[in-house]
C-alpha positions in Angstrom: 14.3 -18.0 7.2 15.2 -21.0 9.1 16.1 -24.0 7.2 14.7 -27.5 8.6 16.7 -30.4 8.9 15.5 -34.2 7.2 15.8 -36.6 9.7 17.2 -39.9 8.6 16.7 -43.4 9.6 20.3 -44.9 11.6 19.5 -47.8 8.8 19.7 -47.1 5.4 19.8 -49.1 2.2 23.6 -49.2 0.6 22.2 -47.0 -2.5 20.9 -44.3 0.0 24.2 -44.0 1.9 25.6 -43.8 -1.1 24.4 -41.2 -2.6 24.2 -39.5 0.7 28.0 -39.5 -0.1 28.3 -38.1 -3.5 25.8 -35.5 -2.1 28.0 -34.3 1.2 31.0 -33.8 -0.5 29.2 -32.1 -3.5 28.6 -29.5 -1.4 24.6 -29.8 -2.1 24.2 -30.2 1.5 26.0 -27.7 3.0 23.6 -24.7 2.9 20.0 -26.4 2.0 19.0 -23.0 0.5 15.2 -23.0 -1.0 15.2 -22.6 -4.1 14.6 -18.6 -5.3 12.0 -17.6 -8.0 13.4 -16.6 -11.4 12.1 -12.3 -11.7 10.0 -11.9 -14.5 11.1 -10.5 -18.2 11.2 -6.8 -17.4 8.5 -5.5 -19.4 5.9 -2.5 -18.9 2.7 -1.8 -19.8 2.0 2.3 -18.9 3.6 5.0 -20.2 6.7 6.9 -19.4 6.0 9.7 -18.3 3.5 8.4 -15.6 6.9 6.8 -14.1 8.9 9.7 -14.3 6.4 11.6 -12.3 6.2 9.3 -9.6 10.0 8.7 -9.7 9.9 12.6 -9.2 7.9 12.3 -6.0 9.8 9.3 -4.6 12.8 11.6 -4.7 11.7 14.7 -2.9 10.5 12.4 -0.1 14.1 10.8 0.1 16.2 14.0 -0.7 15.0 15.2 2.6 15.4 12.2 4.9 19.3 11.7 6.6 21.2 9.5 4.0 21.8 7.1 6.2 18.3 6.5 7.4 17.1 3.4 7.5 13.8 3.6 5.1 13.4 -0.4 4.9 14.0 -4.0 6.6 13.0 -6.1 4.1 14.0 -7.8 1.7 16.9 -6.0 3.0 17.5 -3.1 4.9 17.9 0.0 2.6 18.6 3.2 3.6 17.5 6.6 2.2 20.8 7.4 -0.2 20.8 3.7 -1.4 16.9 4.0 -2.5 17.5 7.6 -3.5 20.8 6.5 -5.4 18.6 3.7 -7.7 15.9 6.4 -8.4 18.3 8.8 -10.0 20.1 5.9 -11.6 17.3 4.6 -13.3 15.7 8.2 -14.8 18.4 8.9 -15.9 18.5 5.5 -17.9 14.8 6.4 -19.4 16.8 8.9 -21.7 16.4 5.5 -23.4 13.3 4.3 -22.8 12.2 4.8 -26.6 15.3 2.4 -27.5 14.1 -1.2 -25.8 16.7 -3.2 -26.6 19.3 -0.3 -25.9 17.7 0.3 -22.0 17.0 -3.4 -21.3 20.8 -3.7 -21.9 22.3 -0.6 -19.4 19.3 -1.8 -16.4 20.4 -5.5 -16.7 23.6 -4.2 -16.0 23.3 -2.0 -13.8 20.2 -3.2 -11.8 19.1 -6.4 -9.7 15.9 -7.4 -9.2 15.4 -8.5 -5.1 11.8 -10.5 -4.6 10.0 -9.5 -1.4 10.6 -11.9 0.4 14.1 -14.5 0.8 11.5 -17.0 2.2 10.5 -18.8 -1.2 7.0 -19.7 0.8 6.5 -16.0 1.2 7.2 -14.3 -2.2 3.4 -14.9 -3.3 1.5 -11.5 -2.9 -1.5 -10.8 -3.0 -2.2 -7.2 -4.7 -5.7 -5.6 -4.4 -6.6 -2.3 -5.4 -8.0 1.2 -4.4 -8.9 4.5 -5.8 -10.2 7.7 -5.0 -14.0 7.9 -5.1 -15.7 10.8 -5.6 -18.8 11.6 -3.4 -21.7 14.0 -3.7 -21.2 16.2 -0.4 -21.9 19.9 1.2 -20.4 21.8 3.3 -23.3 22.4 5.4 -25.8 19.6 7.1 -28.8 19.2 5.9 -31.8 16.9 5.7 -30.2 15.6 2.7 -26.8 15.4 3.2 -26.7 14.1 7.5 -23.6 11.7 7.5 -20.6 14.3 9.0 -17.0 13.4 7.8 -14.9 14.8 10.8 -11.5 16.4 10.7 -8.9 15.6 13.5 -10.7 16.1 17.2 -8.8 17.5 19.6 -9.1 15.2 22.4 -7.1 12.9 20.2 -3.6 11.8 21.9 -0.8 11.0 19.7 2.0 9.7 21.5 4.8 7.3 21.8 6.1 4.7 24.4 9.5 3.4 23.9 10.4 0.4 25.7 13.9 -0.8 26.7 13.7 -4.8 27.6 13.7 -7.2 25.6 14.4 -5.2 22.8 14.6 -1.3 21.7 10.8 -0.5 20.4 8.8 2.2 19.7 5.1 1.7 20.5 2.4 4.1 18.6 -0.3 4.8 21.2 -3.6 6.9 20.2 -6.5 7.7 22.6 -7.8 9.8 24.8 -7.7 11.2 28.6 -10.5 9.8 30.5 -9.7 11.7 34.3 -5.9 10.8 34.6 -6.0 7.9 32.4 -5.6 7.5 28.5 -8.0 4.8 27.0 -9.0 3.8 23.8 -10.3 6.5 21.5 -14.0 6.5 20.4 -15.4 3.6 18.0 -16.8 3.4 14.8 -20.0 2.8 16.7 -19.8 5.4 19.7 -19.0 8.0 16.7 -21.4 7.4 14.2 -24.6 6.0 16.0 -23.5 7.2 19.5 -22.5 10.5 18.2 -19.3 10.9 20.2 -18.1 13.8 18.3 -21.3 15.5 17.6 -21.8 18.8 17.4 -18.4 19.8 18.4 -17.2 21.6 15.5 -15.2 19.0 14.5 -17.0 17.9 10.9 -15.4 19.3 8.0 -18.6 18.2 5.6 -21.5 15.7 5.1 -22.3 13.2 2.6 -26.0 11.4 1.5 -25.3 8.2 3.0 -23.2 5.8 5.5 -22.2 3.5 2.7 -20.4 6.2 1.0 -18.8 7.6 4.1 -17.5 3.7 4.9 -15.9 3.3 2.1 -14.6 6.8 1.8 -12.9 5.6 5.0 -11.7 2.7 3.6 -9.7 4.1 0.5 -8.3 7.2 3.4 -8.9 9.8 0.5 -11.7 11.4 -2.0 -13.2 14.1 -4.3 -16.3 15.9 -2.8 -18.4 16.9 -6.0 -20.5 20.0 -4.0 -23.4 20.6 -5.5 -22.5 24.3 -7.3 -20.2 22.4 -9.0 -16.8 22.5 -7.0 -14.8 19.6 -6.3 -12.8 20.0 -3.6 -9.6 17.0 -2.4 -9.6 15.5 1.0 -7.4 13.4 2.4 -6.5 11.3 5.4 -5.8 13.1 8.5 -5.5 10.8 11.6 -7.4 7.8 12.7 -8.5 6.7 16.0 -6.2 4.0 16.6 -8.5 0.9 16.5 -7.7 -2.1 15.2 -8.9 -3.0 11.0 -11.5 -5.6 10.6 -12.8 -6.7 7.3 -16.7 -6.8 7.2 -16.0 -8.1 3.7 -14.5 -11.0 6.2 -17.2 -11.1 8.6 -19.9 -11.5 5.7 -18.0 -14.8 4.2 -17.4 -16.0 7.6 -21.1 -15.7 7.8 -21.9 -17.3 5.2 -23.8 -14.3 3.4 -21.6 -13.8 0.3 -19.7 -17.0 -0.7 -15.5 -15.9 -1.0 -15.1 -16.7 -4.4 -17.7 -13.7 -5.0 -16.4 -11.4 -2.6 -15.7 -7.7 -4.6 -16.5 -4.0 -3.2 -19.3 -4.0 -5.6 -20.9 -7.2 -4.1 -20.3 -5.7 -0.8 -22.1 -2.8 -1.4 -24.7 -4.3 -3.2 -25.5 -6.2 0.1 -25.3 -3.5 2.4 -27.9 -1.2 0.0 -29.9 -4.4 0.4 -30.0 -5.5 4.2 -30.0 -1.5 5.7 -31.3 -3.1 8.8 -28.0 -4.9 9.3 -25.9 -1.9 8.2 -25.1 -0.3 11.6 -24.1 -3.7 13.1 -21.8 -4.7 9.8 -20.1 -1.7 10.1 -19.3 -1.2 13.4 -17.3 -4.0 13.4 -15.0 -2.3 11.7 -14.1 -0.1 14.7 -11.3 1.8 13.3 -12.0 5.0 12.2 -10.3 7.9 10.3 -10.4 11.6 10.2 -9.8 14.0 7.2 -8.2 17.2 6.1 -8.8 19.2 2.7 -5.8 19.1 0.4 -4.8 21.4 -1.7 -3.5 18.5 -4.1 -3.8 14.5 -3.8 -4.5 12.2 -2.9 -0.9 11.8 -0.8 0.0 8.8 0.1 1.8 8.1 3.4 5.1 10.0 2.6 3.2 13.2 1.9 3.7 13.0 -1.7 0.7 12.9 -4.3 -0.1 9.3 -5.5 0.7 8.5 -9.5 -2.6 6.0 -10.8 -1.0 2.8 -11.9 2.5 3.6 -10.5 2.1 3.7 -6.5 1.8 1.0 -4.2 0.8 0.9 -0.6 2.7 -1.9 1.3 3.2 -2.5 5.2 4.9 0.3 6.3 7.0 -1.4 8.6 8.6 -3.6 6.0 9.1 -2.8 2.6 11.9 0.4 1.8 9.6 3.7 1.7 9.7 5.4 -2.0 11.4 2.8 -3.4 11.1 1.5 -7.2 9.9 -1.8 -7.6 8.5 -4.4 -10.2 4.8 -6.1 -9.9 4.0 -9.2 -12.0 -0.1 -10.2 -11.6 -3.5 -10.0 -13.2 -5.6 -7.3 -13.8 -9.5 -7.7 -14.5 -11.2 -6.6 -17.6 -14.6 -5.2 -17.5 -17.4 -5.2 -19.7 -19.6 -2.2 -20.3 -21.8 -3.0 -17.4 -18.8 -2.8 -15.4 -17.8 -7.0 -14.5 -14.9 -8.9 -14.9 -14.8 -10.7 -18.3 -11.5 -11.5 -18.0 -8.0 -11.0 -16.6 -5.1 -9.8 -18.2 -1.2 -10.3 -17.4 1.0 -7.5 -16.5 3.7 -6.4 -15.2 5.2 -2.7 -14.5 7.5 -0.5 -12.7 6.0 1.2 -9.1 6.7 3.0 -6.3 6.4 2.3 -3.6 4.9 5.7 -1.8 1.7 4.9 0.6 0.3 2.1 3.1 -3.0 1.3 4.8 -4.3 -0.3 7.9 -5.4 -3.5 5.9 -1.9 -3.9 4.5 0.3 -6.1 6.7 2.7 -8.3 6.0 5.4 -9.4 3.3 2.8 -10.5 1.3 -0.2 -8.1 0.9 0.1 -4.8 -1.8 -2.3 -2.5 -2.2 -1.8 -0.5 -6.1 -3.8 2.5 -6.5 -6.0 3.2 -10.1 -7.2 6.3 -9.7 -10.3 8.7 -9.7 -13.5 8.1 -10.4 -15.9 5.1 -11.9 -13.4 3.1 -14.3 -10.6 3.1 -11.4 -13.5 2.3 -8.7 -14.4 -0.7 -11.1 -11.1 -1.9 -11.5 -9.7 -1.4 -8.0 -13.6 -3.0 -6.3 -12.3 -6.6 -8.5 -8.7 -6.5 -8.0 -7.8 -9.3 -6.0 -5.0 -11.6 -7.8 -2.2 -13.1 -6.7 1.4 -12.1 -8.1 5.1 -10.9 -7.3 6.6 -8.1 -6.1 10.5 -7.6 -6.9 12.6 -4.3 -5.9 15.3 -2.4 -7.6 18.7 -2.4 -6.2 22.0 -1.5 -7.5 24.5 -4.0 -8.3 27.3 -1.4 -7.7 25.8 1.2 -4.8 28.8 3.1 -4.2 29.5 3.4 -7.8 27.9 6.8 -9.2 28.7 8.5 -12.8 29.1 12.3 -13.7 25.5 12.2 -15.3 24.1 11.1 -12.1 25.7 13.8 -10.0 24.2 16.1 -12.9 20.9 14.5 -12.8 20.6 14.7 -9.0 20.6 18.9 -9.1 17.5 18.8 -11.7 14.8 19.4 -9.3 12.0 21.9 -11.3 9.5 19.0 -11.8 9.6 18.1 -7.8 6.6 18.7 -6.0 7.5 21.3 -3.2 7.4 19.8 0.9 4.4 19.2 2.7 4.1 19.5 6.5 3.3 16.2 7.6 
């Protein structure tokens, strides 16, 4: 953060230079450091066991990375064995999670809290949710179910472009060859009303309608319910590289849903209800994602299944991948009819173990609910403001016998996934 400077008038009233004074050689001056926010009473409203399970999966991501990989820049930079470190650390402090007053005492001391962000203007975040829907599809077209959900295509290019000047950075570039040149990969549009990909082999199933398939898209993962009764996972498997765009955005901007009504449920509501503006609204979106069937899910972004209530998508250029956390916000409570009543105050321990394409920036957190129609009500409202705190160690290099014990306890880890 850079600090800004007060400028003074060269004539000032004897009482001003006076306590201009007192306040040099105080010391008050010297660092003009804003003022940090106080972390919240360390309190948690889920169960245990849903945090030792996604403690579990946080460590076989970390247990296979280098340990001194760097897994995080912010609020600090973190590597692999300091995250993986604080995991262990704290299950192994859950042997006395039934005693309150008996853990609160061994995390205060062996535990800091860190907030987001060290800019004090930047430590607000705003934490909406998702969930994974579950959609009536086949595995065959037909006149029923015409809306393909496509796996990976294989004209899509994958690649990277380091450059050297003015700085070391790695560039992500997707696409496709056109002659000898890449360009931009298909849009939303050229796919679905253009039909890019059509008939190439390339869907993996259909669903009834666009609506569904959008916001499939949107939450990267889902249940199938097939009509003999299977479900079957899928998950996110690539995307075509374009660029996010909020048509929740574009609808406020256009002055067709006011902001302070803005919800997935409005949204949807208005797109069943205007179908002749349906292929413009979401085409603007133009990024696009492919899927894969998964065995089990849905996985966030380290290849580890998601825990409802307990994982976190942030922007994965920032925050330290896997690591344990603290949120402090609001949560809606619905009614019967499925709308917001009320909100209700919270905090809880997360991991943090997924991102999205909608999630940038130090203050933007995504936390996932669940499956099916309560989680799809709860995540459609969640929009709240609140703070975001992670775990470090006081004492790092500092490890104990029972932590060296704990660390070789590994029959509740979910085995590796190819990426």
């Amino acid at each position: 953060m850079t600090n800004r400077r007060k400028r003074w008038e060269t004539r000032l009233p004897l009482m001003a230079v006076v306590a201009l004074f007192v306040l040099f050689f105080s010391g008050t001056m010297v660092h003009a450091e804003p003022p940090v926010s106080t972390p919240p009473a360390v309190t948690d409203d889920l169960d245990g066991e849903s945090l030792r399970t996604a403690l579990r999966r946080s460590v076989s991501y970390l247990e296979k990375l280098p340990p001194d990989r760097i897994v995080g820049e912010q609020p600090r930079r973190f590597t692999a064995r300091e995250v993986l470190d604080s995991l262990r650390v704290f299950e192994k402090s859950m042997d006395n999670w039934d005693c309150r007053e008996c853990w609160l005492r061994e995390f205060n001391n062996r535990f800091e809290l860190i907030p987001s962000s060290g800019d004090a203007a930047l430590e607000t975040v705003l934490f909406t949710g998702y969930y994974q829907p579950v959609i009536e599809g086949s595995l065959a077209p037909t006149s029923e179910y015409a809306y393909p959900i496509y796996g990976v295509p294989a004209d899509l290019i994958v690649a990277e472009r380091v450059t050297l000047i003015p700085s070391v950075r790695a560039e992500k570039i997707i696409g496709r060859f056109q002659g000898e040149s890449v360009v931009p990969y298909y849009s939303r549009r050229e796919i679905d009303e253009l039909g890019s990909l059509r008939g190439q082999g390339y869907e993996i199933a259909w669903v009834k309608n666009p609506i569904d398939l959008f916001f499939l898209h949107i939450q990267g993962s889902g249940i199938l319910q097939l009509e003999d009764g299977r479900r079957l996972l899928i998950g996110y498997a690539g995307a075509n590289g374009r660029p996010y765009r909020s048509i929740g955005r574009l609808l406020i901007d256009r002055g067709k849903i006011a902001q302070e009504e803005m919800s997935m449920q409005r949204l949807r509501g208005y797109l069943a209800d205007h179908q002749d503006e349906q292929n413009e609204i979401l085409a603007y979106n133009e990024s696009y994602v492919f899927f894969r069937f998964l065995e089990e899910g849905p996985l966030g972004n380290l290849e580890v299944p998601l825990t409802p209530g307990r994982s976190i998508a942030t922007d994965v250029r920032l925050f330290p991948k896997g690591a344990l956390a603290v949120i402090s916000t609001e949560r809606p409570v619905l009614d019967a009819a499925g709308q917001v009543v009320s909100w209700r105050s919270f905090s809880r321990f997360v991991l943090n173990q997924d991102t999205g394409s909608a999630i940038r920036g130090p203050q933007r957190a995504d936390l996932y609910f669940g499956a099916g129609a309560e989680a799809e009500g709860a995540a459609g409202f969640m929009n709240r403001p609140g703070r975001l705190y992670f775990l470090s160690l006081k004492n790092p290099s500092a490890k104990s016998d029972s932590l060296q014990h704990h660390s070789s306890e590994k029959a509740l880890e979910p085995a590796p996934r190819a990426e």
